[in-house]
MARGU-481203 format. One line per 4 residues: for each residue x negated, y negated, z of N, C-alpha, C, CB. Coordinates in steps of 0.02 Angstrom, whole numbers, always signed. Glycine has a CB too. Example, Ala and Ser with C-alpha at 12.3 -4.5 7.8 and 13.67 -1.06 7.14 Angstrom:
2
-660:+284:+390:-615:+225:+390:-660:+165:+390:-565:+224:+452; -642:+112:+354:-684:+53:+357:-645:-2:+394:-704:+30:+286
***
This chain:
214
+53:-2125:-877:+87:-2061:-886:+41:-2009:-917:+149:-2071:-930; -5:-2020:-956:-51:-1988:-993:-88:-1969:-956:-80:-2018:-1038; -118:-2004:-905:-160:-1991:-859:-130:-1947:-792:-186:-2056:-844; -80:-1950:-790:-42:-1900:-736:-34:-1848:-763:+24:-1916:-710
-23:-1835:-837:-4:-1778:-880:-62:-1721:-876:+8:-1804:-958; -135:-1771:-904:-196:-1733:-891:-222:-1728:-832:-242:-1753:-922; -219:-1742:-780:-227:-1709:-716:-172:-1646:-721:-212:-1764:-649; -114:-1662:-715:-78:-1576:-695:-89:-1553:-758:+16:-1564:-671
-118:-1566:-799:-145:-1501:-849:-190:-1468:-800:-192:-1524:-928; -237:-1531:-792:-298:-1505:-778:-291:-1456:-709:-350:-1567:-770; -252:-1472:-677:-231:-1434:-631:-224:-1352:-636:-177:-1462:-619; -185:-1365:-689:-141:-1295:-699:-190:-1252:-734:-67:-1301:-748
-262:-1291:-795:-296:-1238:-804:-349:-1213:-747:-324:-1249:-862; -362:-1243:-683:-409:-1249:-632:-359:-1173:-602:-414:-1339:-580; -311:-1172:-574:-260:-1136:-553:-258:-1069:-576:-206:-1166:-568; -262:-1070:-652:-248:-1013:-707:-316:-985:-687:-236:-1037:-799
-383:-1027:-712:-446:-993:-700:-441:-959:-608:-516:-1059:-716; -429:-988:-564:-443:-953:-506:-424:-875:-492:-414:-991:-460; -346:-899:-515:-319:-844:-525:-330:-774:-549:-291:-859:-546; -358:-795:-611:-403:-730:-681:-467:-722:-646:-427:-769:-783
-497:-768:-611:-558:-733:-580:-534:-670:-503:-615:-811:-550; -505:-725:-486:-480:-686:-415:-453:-605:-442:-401:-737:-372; -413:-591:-484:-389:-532:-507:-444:-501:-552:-324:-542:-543; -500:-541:-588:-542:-494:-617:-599:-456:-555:-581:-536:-679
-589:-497:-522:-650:-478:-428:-619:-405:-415:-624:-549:-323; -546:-413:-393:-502:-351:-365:-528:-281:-407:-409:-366:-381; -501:-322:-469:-514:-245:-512:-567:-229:-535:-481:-234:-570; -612:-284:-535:-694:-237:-528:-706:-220:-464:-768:-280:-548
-686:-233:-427:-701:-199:-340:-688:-126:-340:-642:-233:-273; -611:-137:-370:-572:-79:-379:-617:-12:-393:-523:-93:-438; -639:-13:-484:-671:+19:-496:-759:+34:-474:-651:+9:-542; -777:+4:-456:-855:+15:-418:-817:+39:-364:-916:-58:-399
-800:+30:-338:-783:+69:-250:-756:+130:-254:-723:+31:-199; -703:+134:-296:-689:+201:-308:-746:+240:-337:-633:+205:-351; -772:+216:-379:-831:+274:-403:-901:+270:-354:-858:+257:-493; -911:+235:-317:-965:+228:-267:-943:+227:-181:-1000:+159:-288
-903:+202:-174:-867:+212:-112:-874:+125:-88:-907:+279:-54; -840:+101:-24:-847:+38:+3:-933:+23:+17:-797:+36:+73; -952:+77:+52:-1032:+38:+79:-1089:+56:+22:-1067:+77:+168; -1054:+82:-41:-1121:+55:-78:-1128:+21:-130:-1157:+98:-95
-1051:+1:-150:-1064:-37:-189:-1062:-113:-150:-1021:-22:-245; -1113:-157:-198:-1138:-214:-194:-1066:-262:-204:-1200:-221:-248; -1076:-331:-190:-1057:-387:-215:-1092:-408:-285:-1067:-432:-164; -1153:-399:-273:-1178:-437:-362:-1155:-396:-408:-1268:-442:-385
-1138:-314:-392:-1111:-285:-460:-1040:-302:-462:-1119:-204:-468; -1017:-319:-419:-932:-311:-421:-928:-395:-466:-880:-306:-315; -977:-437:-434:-972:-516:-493:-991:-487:-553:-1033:-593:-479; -1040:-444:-568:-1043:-441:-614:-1017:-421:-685:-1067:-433:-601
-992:-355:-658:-936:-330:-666:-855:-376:-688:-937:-297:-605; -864:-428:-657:-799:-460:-654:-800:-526:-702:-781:-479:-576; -878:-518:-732:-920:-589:-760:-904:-651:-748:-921:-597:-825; -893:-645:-681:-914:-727:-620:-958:-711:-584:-856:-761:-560
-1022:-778:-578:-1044:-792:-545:-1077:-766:-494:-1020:-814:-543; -1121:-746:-463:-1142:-679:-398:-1110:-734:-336:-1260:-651:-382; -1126:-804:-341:-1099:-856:-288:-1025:-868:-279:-1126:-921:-304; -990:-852:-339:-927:-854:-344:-874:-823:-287:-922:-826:-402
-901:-764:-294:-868:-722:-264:-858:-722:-203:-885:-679:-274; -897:-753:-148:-877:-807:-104:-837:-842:-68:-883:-831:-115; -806:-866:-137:-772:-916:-164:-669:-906:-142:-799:-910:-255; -685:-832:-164:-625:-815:-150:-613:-754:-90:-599:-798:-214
-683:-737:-65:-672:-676:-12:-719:-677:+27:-668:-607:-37; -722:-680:+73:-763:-692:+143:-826:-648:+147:-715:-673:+209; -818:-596:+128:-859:-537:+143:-843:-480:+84:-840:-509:+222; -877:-414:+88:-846:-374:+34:-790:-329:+65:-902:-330:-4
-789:-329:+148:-716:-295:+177:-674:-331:+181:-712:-267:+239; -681:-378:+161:-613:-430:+150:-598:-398:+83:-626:-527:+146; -637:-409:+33:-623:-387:-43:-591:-338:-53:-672:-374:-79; -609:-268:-2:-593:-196:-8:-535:-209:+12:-632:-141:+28
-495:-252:+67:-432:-231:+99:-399:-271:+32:-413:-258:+190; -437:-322:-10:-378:-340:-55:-349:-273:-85:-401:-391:-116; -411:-279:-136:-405:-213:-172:-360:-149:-144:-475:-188:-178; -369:-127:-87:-326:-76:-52:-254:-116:-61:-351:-60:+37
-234:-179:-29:-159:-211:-48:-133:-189:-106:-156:-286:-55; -176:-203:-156:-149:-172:-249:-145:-130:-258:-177:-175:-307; -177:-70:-223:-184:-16:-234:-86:-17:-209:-256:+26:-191; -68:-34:-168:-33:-6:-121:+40:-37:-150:-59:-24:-42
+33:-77:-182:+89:-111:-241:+118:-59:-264:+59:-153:-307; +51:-56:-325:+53:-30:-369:+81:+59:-360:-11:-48:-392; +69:+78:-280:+87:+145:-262:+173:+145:-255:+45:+168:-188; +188:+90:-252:+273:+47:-197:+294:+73:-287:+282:-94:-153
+263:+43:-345:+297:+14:-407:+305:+98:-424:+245:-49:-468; +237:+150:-415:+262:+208:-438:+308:+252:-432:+235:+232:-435; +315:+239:-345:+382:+283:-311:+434:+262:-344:+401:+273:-230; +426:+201:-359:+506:+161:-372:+520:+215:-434:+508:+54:-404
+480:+212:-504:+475:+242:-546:+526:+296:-532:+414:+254:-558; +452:+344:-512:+457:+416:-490:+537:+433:-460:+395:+430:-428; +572:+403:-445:+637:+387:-395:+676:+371:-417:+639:+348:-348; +670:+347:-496:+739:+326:-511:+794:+358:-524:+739:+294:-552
+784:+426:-532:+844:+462:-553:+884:+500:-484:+819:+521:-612; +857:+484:-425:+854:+522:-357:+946:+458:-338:+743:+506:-291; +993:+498:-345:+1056:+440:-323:+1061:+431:-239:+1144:+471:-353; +1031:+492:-212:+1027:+482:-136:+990:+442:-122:+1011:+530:-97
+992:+395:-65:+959:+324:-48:+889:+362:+13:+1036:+252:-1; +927:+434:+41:+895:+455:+111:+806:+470:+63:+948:+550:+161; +829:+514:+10:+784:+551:-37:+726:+525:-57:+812:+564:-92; +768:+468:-89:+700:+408:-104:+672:+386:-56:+714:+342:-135
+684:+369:+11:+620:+336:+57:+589:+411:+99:+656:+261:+129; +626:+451:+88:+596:+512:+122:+521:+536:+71:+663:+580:+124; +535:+542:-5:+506:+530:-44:+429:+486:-36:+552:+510:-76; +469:+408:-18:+411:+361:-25:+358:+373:+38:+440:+281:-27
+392:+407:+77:+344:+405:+174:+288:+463:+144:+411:+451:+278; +322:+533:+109:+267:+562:+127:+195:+550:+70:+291:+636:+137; +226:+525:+7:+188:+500:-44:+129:+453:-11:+237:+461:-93; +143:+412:+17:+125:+332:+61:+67:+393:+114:+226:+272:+126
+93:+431:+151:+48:+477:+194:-3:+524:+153:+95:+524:+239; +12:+528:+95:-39:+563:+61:-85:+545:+43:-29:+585:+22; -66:+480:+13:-118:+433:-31:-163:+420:+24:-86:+357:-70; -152:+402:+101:-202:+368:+147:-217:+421:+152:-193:+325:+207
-217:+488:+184:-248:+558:+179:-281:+567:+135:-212:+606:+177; -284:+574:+73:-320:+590:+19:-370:+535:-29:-271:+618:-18; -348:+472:-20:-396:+435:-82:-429:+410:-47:-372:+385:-136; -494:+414:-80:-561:+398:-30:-540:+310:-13:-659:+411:-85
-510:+280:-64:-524:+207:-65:-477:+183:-7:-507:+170:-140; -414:+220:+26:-381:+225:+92:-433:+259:+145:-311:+270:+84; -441:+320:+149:-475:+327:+205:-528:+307:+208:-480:+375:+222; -580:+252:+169:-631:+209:+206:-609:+143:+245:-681:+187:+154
-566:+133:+225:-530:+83:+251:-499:+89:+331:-477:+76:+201; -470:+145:+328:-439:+159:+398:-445:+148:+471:-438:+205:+402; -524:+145:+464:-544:+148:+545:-498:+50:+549:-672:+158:+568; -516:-3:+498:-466:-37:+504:-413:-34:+534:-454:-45:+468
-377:-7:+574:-299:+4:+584:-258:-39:+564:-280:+10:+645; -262:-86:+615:-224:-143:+620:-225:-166:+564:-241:-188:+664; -280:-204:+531:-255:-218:+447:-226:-199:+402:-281:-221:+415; -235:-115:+411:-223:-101:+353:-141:-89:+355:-268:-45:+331
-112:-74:+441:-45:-67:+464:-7:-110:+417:-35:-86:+539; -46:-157:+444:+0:-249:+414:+5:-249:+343:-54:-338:+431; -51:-239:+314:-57:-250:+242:-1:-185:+212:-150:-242:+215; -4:-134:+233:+51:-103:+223:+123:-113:+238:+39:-63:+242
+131:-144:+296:+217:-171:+304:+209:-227:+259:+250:-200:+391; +174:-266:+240:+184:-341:+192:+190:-284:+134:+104:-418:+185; +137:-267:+80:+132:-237:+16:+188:-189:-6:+69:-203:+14; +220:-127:+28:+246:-91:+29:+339:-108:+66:+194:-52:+53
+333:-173:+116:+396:-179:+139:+457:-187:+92:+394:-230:+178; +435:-236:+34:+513:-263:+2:+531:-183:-16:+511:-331:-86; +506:-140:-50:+516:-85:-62:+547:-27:-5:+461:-74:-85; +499:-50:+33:+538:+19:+110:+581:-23:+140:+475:+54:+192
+588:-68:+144:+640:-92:+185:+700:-89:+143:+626:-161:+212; +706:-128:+82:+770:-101:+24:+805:-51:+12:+756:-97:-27; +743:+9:+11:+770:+92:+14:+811:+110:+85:+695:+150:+11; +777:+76:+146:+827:+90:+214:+889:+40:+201:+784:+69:+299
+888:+13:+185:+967:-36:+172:+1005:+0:+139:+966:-109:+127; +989:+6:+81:+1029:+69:+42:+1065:+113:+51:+1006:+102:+22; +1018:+164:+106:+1052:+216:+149:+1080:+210:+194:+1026:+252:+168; +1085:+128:+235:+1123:+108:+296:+1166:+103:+245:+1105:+46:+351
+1189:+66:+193:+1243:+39:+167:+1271:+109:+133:+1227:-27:+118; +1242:+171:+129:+1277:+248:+95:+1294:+270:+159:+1221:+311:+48; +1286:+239:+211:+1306:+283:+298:+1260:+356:+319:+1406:+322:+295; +1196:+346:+255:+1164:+392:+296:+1101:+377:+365:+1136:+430:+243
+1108:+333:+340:+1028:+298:+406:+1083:+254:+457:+939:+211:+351; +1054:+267:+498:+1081:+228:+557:+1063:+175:+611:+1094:+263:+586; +1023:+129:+564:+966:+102:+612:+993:-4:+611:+859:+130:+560; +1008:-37:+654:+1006:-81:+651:+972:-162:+642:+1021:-63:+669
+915:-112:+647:+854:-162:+598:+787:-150:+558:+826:-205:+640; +799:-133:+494:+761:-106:+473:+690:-116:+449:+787:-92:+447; +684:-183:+458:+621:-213:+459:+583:-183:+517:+627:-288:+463; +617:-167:+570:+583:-144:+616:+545:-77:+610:+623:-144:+661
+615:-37:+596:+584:+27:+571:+550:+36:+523:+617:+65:+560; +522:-17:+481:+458:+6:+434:+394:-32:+472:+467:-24:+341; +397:-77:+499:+338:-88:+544:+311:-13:+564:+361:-134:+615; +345:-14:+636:+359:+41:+644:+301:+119:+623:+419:+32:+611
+357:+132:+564:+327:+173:+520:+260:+135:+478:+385:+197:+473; +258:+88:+456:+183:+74:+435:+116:+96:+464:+176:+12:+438; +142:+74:+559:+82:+80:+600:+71:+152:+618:+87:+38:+663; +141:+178:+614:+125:+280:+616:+86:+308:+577:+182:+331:+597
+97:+296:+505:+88:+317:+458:-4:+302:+452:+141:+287:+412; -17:+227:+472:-101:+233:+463:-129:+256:+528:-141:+158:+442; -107:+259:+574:-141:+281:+651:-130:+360:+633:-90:+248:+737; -79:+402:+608:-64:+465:+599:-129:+489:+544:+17:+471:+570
-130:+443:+502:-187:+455:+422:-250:+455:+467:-192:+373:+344; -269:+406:+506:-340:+397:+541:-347:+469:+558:-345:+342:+611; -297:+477:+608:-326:+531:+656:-325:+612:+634:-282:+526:+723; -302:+614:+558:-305:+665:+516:-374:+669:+484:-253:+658:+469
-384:+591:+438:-450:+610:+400:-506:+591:+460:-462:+561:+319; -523:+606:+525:-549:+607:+570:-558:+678:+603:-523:+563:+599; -505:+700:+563:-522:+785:+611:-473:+789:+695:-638:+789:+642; -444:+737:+691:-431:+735:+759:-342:+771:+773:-442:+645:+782
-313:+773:+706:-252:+818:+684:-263:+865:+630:-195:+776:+661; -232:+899:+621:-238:+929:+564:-213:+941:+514:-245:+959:+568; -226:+934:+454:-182:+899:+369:-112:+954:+402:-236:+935:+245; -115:+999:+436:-56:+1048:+415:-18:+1019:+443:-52:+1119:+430
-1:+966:+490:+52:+920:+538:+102:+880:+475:+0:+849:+597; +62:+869:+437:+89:+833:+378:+158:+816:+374:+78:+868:+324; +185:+878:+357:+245:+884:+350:+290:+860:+428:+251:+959:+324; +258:+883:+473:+286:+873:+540:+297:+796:+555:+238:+905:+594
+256:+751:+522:+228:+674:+544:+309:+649:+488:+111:+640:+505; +318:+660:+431:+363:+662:+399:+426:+659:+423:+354:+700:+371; +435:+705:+464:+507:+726:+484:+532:+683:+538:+512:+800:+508; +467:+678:+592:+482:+615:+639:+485:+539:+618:+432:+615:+690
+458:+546:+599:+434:+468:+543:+508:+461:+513:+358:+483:+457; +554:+516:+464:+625:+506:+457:+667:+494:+526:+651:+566:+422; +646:+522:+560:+696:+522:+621:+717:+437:+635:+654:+561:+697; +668:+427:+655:+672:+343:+658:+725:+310:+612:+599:+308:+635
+764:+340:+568:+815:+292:+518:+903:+315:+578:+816:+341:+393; +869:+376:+623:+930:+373:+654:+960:+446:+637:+973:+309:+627; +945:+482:+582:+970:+526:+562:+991:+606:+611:+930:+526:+510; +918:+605:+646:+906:+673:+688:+884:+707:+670:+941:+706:+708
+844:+750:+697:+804:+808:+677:+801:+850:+646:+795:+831:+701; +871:+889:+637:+888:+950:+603:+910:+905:+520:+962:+1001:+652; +921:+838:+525:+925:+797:+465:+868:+784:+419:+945:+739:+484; +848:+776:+460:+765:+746:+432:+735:+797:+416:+713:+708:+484
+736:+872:+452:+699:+919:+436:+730:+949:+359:+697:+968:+498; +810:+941:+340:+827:+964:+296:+793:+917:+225:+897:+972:+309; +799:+864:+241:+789:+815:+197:+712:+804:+175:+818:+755:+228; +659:+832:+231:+595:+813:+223:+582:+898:+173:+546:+792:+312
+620:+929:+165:+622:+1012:+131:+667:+983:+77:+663:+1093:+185; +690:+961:+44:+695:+956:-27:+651:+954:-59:+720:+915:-47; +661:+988:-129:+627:+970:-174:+599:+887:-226:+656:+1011:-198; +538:+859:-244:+533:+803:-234:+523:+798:-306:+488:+779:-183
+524:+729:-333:+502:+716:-396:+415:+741:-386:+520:+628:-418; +389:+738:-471:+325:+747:-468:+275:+691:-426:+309:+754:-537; +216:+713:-394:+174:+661:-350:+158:+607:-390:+105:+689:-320; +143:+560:-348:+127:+502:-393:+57:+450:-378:+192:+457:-388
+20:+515:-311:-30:+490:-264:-112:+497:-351:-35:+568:-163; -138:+461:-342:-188:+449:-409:-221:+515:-365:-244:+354:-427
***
């Protein structure tokens, strides 16, 4: 029994350490990339930085664009956890995800540590419907269940909207639209809950809580 005891110790501190390294990697990634961008900062500073190992790091990420799309995932949490914030006093259910779309479209428009990422699409689509779903999908339930959205599956419609939202961001910080559509990408992007146009347009023209894009 003693001996089963100290294995799942031993387990659980093997587990604990992976863990604290794996999250100290992210957030030294975090910060070197943001202040240097994805292609110049190194791997040996980001171990170092993270004080594991230069081999370590490896260990838990394939490459350093594997690392960056973590890091971008947290970023993108942590953006889900602010809206929530930012939103709590908003009793309309439409408000808050109208809220969260164009916030979510800003941040990939504007923070360098999203638009290096972008030419990614597809990943970063996904990593956005996983990171950001329990949150957007909850807020559309809400408003199906207040009778303002009208959509019968809403998982769908944040797919959906995930893959708009980074194919729409690409082809903005590319030059290939122009930031002033913004608002326009918004309104259609609502449409999709079912609402209609002249709905969405009223709703994407409210006034919003303060931004919450870093």
């Amino acid at each position: 029994m003693n001996s089963q005891a100290n294995e799942g110790e031993q387990e659980g501190r093997v587990a604990r350490r992976q863990r604290r390294n794996r999250e100290a990697l992210i957030k030294a990634a975090g910060t070197i990339m943001s202040e240097k961008g994805i292609d110049a900062a190194t791997m040996l500073e980001i171990a170092e930085l993270a004080d594991v190992g230069a081999g370590t790091v490896y260990n838990y990420f394939k490459s350093k664009d594997e690392l960056a799309i973590a890091v971008l995932e947290e970023m993108m949490h942590e953006l889900a956890l602010r809206i929530e914030r930012a939103t709590a006093g908003l009793a309309d259910p439409a408000a808050v995800y109208a809220f969260g779309i164009r916030t979510v479209l800003e941040a990939a428009t504007t923070d360098i540590s999203w638009k290096e990422m972008l030419y990614r699409s597809e990943v970063i689509a996904d990593a956005l419907f996983r990171r950001m779903g329990p949150f957007a999908i909850r807020d559309l339930r809400n408003g199906i269940s207040a009778g303002v959205f009208r959509v019968s599956d809403p998982d769908l419609v944040w797919h959906l909207t995930a893959h708009a939202i980074v194919g729409a961001s690409l082809a903005i910080t590319t030059d290939r639209l122009s930031a002033s559509v913004k608002e326009e990408i918004v309104i259609r992007l609502l449409c999709l809950t079912g609402i209609g146009i002249d709905a969405a347009t009223e709703l994407a023209a409210r006034p919003r809580p303060a931004s919450v894009v870093r």
